[in-house]
LUMKOL-925376 format. One record per residue (C-alpha): residue number from 1; z negated, x, y negated; chain; residue in three letters. Coordinates in nm, 2 decimals. Example, Ala and Ser with C-alpha at 12.3 -4.5 7.8 and 13.67 -1.06 7.14 Angstrom:
# residues 2
+-----+--------+--------+--------+------+------+
| pos |      z |      x |      y | unit | code |
+-----+--------+--------+--------+------+------+
|   1 |  -0.78 |   1.23 |   0.45 |    A |  ALA |
|   2 |  -0.71 |   1.37 |   0.11 |    A |  SER |
+-----+--------+--------+--------+------+------+
This chain:
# residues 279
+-----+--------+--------+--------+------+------+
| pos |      z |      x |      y | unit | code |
+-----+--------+--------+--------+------+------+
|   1 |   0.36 |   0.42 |   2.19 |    A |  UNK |
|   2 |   0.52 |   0.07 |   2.20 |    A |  UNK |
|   3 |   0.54 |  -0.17 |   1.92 |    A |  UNK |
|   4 |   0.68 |  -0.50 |   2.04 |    A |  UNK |
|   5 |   0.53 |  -0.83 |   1.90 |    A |  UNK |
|   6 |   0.48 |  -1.12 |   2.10 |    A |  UNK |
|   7 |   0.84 |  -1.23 |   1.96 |    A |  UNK |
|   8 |   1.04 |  -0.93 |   2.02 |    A |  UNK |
|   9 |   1.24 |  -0.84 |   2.29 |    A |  UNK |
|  10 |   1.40 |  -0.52 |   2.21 |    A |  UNK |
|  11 |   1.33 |  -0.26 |   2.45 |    A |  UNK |
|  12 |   1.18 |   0.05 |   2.39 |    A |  UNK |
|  13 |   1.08 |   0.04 |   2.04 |    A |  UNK |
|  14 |   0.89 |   0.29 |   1.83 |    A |  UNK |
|  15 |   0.73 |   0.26 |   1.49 |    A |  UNK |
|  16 |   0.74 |   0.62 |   1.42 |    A |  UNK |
|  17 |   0.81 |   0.71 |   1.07 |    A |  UNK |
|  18 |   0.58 |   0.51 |   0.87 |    A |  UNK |
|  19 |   0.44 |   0.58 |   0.51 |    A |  UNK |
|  20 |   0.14 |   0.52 |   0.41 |    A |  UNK |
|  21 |   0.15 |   0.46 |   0.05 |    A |  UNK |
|  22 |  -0.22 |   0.42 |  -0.01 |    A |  UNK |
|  23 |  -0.47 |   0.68 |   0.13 |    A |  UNK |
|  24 |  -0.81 |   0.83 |   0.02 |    A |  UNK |
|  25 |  -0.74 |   1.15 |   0.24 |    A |  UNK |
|  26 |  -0.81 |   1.41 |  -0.03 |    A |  UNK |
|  27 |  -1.15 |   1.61 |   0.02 |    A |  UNK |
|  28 |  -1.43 |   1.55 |  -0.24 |    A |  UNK |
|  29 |  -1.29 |   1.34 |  -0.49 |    A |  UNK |
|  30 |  -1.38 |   1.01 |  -0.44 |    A |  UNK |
|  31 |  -1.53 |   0.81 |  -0.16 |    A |  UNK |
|  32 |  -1.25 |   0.92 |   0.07 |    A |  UNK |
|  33 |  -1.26 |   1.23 |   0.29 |    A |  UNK |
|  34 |  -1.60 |   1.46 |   0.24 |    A |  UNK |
|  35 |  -1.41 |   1.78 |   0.33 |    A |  UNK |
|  36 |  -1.09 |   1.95 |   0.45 |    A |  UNK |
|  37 |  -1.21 |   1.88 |   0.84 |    A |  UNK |
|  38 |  -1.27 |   1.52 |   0.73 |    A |  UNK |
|  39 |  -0.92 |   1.56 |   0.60 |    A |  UNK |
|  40 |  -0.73 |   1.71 |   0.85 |    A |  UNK |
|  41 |  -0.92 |   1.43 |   1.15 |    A |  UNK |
|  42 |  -0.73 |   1.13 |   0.92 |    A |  UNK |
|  43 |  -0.45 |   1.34 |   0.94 |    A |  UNK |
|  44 |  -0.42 |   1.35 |   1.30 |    A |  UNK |
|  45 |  -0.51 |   0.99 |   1.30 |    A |  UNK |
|  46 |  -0.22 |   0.93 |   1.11 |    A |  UNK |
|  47 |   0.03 |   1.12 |   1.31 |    A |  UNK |
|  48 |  -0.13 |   0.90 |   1.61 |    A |  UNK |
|  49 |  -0.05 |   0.59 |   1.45 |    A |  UNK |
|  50 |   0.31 |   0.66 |   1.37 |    A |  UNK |
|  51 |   0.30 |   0.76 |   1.05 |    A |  UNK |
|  52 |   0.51 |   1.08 |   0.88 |    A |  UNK |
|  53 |   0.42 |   1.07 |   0.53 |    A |  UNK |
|  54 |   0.11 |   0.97 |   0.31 |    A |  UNK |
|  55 |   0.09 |   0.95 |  -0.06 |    A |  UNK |
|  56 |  -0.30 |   1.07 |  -0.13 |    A |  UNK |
|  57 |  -0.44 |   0.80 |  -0.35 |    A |  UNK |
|  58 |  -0.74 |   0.93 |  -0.50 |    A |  UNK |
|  59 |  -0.97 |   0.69 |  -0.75 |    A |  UNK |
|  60 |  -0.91 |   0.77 |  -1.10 |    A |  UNK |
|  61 |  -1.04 |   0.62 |  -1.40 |    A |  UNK |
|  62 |  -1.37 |   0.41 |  -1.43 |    A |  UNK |
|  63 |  -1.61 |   0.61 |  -1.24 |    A |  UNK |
|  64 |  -1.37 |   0.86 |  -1.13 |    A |  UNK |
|  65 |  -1.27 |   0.99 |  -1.45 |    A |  UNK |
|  66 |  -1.32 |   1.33 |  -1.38 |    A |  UNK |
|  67 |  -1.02 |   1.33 |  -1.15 |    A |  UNK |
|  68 |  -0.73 |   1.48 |  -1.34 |    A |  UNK |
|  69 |  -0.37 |   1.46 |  -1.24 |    A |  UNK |
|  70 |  -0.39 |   1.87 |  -1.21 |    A |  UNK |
|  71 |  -0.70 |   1.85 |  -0.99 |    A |  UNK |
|  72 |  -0.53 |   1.59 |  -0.76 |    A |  UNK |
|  73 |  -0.21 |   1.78 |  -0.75 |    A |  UNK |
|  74 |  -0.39 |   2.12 |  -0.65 |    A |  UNK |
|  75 |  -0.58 |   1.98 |  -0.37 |    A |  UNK |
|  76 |  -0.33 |   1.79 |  -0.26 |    A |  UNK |
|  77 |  -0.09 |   2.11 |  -0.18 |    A |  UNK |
|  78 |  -0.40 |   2.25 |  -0.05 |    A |  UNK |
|  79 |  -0.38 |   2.01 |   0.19 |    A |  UNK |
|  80 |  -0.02 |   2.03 |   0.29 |    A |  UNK |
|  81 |  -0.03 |   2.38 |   0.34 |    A |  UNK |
|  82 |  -0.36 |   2.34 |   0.58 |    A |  UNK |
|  83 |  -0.12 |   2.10 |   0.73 |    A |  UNK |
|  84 |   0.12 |   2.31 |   0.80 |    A |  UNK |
|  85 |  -0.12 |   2.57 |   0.91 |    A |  UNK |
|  86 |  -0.26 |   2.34 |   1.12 |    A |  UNK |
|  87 |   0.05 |   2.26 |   1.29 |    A |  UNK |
|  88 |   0.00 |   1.88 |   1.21 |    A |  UNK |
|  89 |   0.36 |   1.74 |   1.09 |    A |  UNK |
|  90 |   0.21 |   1.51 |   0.80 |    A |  UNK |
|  91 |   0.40 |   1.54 |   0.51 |    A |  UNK |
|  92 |   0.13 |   1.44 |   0.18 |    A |  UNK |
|  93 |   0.25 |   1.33 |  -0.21 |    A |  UNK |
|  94 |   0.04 |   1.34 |  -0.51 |    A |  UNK |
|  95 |  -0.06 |   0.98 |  -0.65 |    A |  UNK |
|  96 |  -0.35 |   0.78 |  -0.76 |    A |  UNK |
|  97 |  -0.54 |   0.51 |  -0.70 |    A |  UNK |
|  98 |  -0.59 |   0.39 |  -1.05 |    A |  UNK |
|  99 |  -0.86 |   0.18 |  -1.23 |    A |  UNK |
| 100 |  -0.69 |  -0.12 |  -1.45 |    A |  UNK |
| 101 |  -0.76 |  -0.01 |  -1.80 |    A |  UNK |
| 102 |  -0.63 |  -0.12 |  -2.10 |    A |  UNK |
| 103 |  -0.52 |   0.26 |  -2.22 |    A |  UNK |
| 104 |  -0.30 |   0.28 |  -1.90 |    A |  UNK |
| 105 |   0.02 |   0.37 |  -2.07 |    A |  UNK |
| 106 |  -0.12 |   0.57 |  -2.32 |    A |  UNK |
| 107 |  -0.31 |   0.77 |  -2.03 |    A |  UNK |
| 108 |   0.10 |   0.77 |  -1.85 |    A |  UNK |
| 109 |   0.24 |   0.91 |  -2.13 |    A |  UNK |
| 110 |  -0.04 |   1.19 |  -2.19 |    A |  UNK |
| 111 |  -0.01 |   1.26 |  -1.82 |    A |  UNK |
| 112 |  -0.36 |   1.20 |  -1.77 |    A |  UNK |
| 113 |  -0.31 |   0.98 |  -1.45 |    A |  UNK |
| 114 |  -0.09 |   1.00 |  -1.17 |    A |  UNK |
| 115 |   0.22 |   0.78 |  -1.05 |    A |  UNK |
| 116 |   0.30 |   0.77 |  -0.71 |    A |  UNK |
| 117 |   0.45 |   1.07 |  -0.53 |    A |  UNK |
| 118 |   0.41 |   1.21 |  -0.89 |    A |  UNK |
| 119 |   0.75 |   1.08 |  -1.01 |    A |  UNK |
| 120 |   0.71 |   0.88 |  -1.28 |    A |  UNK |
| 121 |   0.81 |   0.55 |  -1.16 |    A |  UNK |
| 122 |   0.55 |   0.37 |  -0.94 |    A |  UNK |
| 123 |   0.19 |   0.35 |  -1.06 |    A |  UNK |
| 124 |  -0.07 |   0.19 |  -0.80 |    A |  UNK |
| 125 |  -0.34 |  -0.01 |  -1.03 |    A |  UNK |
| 126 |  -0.67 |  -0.19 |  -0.86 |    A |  UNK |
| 127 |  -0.82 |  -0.47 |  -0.97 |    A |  UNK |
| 128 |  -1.22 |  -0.51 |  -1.01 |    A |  UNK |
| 129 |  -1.27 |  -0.70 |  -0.66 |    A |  UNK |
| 130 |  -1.49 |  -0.98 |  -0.82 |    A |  UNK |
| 131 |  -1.25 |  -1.07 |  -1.08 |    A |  UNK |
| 132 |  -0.92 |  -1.06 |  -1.23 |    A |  UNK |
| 133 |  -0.77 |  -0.89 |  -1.52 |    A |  UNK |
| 134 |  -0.54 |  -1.01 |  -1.77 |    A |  UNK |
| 135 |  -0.22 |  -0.80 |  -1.64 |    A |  UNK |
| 136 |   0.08 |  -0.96 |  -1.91 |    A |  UNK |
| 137 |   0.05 |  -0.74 |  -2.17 |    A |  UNK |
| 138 |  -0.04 |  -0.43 |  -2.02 |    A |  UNK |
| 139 |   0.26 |  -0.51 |  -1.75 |    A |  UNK |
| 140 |   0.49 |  -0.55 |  -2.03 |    A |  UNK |
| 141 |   0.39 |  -0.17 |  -2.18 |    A |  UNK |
| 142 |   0.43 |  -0.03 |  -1.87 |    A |  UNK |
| 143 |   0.76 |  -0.19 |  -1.78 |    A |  UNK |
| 144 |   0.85 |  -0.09 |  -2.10 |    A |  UNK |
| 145 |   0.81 |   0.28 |  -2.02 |    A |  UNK |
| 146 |   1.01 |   0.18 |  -1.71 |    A |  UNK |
| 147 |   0.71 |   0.26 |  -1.49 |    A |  UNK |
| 148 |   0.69 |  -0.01 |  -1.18 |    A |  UNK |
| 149 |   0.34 |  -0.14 |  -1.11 |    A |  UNK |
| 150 |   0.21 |  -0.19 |  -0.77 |    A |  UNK |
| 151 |  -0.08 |  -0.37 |  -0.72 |    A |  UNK |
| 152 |  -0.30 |  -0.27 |  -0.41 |    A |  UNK |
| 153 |  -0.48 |  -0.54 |  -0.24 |    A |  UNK |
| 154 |  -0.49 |  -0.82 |  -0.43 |    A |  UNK |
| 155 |  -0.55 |  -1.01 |  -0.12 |    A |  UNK |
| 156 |  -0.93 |  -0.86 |  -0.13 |    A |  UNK |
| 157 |  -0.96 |  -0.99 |  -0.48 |    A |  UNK |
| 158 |  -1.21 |  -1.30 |  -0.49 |    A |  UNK |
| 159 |  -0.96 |  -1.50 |  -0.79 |    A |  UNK |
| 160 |  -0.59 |  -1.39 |  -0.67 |    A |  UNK |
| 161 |  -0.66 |  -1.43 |  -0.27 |    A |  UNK |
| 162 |  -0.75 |  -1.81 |  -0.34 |    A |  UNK |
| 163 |  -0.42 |  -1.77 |  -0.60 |    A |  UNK |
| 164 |  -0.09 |  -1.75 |  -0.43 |    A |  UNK |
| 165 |   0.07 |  -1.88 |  -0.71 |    A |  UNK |
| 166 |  -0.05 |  -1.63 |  -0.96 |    A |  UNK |
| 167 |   0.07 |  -1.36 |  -0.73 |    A |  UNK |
| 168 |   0.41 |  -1.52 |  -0.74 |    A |  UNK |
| 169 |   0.40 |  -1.48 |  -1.10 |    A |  UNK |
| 170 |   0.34 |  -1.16 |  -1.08 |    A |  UNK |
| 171 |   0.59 |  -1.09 |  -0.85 |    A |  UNK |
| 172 |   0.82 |  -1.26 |  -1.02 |    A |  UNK |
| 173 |   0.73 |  -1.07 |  -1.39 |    A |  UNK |
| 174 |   0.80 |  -0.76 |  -1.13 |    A |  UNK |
| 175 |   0.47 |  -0.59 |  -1.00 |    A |  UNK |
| 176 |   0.50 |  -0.45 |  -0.65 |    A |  UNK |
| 177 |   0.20 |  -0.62 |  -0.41 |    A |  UNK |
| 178 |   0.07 |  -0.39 |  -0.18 |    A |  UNK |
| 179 |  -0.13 |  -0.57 |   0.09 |    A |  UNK |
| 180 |  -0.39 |  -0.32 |   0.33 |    A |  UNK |
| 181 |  -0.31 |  -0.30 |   0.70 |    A |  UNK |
| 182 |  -0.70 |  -0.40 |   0.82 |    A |  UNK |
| 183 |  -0.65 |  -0.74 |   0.60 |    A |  UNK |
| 184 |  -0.45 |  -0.88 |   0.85 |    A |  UNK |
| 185 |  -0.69 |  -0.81 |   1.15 |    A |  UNK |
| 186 |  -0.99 |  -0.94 |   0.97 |    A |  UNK |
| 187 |  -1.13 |  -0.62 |   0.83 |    A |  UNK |
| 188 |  -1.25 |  -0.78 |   0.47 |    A |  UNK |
| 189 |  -1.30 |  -1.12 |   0.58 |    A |  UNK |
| 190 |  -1.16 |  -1.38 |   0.69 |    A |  UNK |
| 191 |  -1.03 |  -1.48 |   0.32 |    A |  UNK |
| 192 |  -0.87 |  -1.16 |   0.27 |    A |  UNK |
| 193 |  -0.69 |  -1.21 |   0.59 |    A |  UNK |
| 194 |  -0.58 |  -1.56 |   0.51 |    A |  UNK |
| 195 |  -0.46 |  -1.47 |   0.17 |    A |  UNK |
| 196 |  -0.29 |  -1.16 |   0.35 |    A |  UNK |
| 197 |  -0.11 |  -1.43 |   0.63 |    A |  UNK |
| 198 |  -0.01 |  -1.64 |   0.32 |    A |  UNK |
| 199 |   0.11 |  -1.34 |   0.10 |    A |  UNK |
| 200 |   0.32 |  -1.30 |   0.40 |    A |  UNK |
| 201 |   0.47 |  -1.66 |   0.48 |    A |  UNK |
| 202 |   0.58 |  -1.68 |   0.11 |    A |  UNK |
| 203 |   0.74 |  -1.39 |   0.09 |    A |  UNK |
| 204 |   0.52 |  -1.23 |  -0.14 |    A |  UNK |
| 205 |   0.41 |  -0.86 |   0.02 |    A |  UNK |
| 206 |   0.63 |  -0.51 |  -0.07 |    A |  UNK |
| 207 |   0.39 |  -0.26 |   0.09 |    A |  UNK |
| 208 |   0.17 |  -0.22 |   0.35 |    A |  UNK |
| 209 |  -0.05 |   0.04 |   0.40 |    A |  UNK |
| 210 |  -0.42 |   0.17 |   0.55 |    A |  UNK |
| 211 |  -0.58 |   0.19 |   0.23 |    A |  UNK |
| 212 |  -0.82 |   0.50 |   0.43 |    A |  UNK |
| 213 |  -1.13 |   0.63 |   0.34 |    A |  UNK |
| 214 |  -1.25 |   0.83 |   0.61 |    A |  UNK |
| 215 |  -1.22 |   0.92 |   0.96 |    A |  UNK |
| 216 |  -1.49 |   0.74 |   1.10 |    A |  UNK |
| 217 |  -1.49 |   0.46 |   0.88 |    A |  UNK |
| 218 |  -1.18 |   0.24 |   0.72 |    A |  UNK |
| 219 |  -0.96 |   0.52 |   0.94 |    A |  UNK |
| 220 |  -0.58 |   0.55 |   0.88 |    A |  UNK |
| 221 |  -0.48 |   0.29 |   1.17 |    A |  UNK |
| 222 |  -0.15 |   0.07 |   1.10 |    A |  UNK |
| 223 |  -0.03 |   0.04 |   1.44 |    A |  UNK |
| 224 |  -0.23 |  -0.29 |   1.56 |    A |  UNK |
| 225 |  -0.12 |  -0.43 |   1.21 |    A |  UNK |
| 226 |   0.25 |  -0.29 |   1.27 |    A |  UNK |
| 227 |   0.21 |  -0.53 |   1.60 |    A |  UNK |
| 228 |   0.13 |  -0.83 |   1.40 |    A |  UNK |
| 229 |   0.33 |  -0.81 |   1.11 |    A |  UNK |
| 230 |   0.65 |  -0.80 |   1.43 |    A |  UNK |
| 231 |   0.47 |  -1.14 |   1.58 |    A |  UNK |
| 232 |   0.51 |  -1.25 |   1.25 |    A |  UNK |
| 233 |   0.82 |  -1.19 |   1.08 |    A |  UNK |
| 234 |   1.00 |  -0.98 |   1.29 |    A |  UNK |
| 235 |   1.09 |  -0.62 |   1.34 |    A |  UNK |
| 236 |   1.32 |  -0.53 |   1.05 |    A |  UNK |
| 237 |   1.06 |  -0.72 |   0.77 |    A |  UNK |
| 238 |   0.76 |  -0.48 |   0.96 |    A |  UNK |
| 239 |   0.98 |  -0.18 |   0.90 |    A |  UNK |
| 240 |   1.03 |  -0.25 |   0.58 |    A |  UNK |
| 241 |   0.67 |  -0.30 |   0.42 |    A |  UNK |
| 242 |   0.59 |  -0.09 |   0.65 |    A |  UNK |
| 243 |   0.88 |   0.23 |   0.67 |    A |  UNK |
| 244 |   1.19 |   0.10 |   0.38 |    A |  UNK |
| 245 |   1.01 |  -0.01 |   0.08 |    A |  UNK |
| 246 |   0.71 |   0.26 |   0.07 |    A |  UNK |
| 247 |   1.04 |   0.55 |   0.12 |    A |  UNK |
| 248 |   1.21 |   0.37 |  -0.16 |    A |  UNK |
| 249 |   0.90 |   0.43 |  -0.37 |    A |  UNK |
| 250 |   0.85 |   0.81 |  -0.28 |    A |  UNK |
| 251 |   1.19 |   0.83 |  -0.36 |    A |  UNK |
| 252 |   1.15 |   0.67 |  -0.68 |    A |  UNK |
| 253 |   1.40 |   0.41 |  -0.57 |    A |  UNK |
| 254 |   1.41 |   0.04 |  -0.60 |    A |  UNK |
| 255 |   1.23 |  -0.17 |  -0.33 |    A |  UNK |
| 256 |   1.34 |  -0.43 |  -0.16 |    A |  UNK |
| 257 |   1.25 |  -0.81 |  -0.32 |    A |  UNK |
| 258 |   1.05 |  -1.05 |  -0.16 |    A |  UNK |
| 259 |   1.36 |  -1.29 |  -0.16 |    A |  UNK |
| 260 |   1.56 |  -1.05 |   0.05 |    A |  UNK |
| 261 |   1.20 |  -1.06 |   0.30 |    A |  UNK |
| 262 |   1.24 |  -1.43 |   0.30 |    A |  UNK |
| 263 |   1.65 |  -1.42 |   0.40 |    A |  UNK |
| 264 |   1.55 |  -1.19 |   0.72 |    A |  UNK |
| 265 |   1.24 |  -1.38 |   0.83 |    A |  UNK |
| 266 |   1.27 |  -1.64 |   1.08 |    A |  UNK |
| 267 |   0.88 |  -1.71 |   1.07 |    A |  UNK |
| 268 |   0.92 |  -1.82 |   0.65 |    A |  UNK |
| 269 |   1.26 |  -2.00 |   0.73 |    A |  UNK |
| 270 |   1.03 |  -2.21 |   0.96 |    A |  UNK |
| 271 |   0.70 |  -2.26 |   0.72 |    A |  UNK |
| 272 |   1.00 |  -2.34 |   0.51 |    A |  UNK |
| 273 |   1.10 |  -2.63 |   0.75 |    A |  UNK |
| 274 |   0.75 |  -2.72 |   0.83 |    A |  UNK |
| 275 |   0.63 |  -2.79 |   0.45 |    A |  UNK |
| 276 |   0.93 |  -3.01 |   0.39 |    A |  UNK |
| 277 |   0.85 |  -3.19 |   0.74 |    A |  UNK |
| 278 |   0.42 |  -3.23 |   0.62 |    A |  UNK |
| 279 |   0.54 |  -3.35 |   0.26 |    A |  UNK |
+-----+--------+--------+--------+------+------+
């Protein structure tokens, strides 16, 4: 398939590749996939929509306690060998969708919850979606045990989506923000996707990804996103929430920061021009 935005003109252009960083495609765990044909239909999905790798993102902690970094690991090579069995070429990481919790980096350090792609470096936290949390001081421990936090969504959150200026804090105290794909199209709301469209102008997005939870429902689709983010910001800023950064992260490499979004984005250099123009 095609992925040209209304303000691209190069010819021919796929968005094979992608990675999808944040995915509830493991079987019986959590209210993700119910079972390995559940599974293997987001799979397929997936491959549809362009995408080569996911990182299976499991809740863990609060309710989901019971889900232990083993357990998570085991099914997910389960999965990867049905995969491969299957003749579907997905490639899936171990990782975690984690519950904020005080006891975060004690829980790191015991190895009772999982990073991303199970490397140490990157850990996905969620925030309750009807309040905040107070992140400084558990940022600072992690950070401290060099561990990189990313925080999914927080343009569904009730206090940061009205809050682009706290999520510049954090940015700038060096928490990755990982925005869902559906935000954008107006799958939460329409004040997720305005946060999500602001995120964006300022420069203030890392990741984006499906956030899944089933095939039927909350499926694995990025593409129509993919489409606006181009419209947007352009090709090479789409790739990289999109392709660059989340493969830096399963790498357990650095991603790229939201200043270097801002230098190739034409669409912020103009809000840019416009704020100074309105004030």
């Amino acid at each position: 398939f095609l992925c040209r935005g209304k303000r691209e003109r190069r010819p021919q252009l796929t968005c094979n590749g992608l990675i999808d960083l944040h995915c509830h495609i493991l079987p019986g765990l959590d209210d993700g996939a119910a079972d390995w044909e559940e599974s293997l239909q987001m799979a397929r999905l997936a491959i549809a929509e362009g995408i080569s790798a996911i990182v299976a993102t499991p809740h863990q902690l609060g309710a989901f306690d019971h889900n232990s970094a083993a357990l998570i690991r085991s099914r997910c090579a389960e999965l990867q060998a049905l995969l491969v069995q299957q003749q579907i070429p997905l490639e899936v990481r171990p990782g975690a969708d984690i519950r904020i919790e005080p006891d975060i980096p004690e829980r790191l350090r015991n190895g009772e919850v999982l990073t991303l792609a199970d490397l140490g470096r990157y850990v996905l936290l969620e925030l309750p979606h009807e309040s905040s949390f107070p992140l400084g001081k558990l940022l600072q421990r992690l950070q401290a045990q060099e561990v990189v936090p990313v925080l999914s969504h927080p343009e569904r959150n009730l206090e940061l989506s009205r809050k682009p200026d706290a999520v510049r804090r954090l940015v700038e105290a060096g928490v990755v923000i990982q925005v869902t794909a559906g935000s954008f199209l107006g799958a939460f709301g329409p004040i997720a996707q305005a946060a999500a469209e602001q995120f964006l102008a300022r420069g203030l997005i890392h990741v984006v990804a499906t956030d899944a939870h089933g095939a039927r429902r909350r499926r694995p689709l990025i593409r129509r996103a993919f489409e606006h983010l181009v419209s947007r910001v352009g090709w090479d800023v789409a790739m990289l929430l999109c392709r660059d950064n989340p493969q830096a992260i399963i790498r357990g490499e650095a991603v790229a920061s939201p200043s270097e979004l801002e230098e190739s984005s034409q669409f912020f250099f103009g809000f840019l021009r416009w704020k100074r123009l309105a004030g």
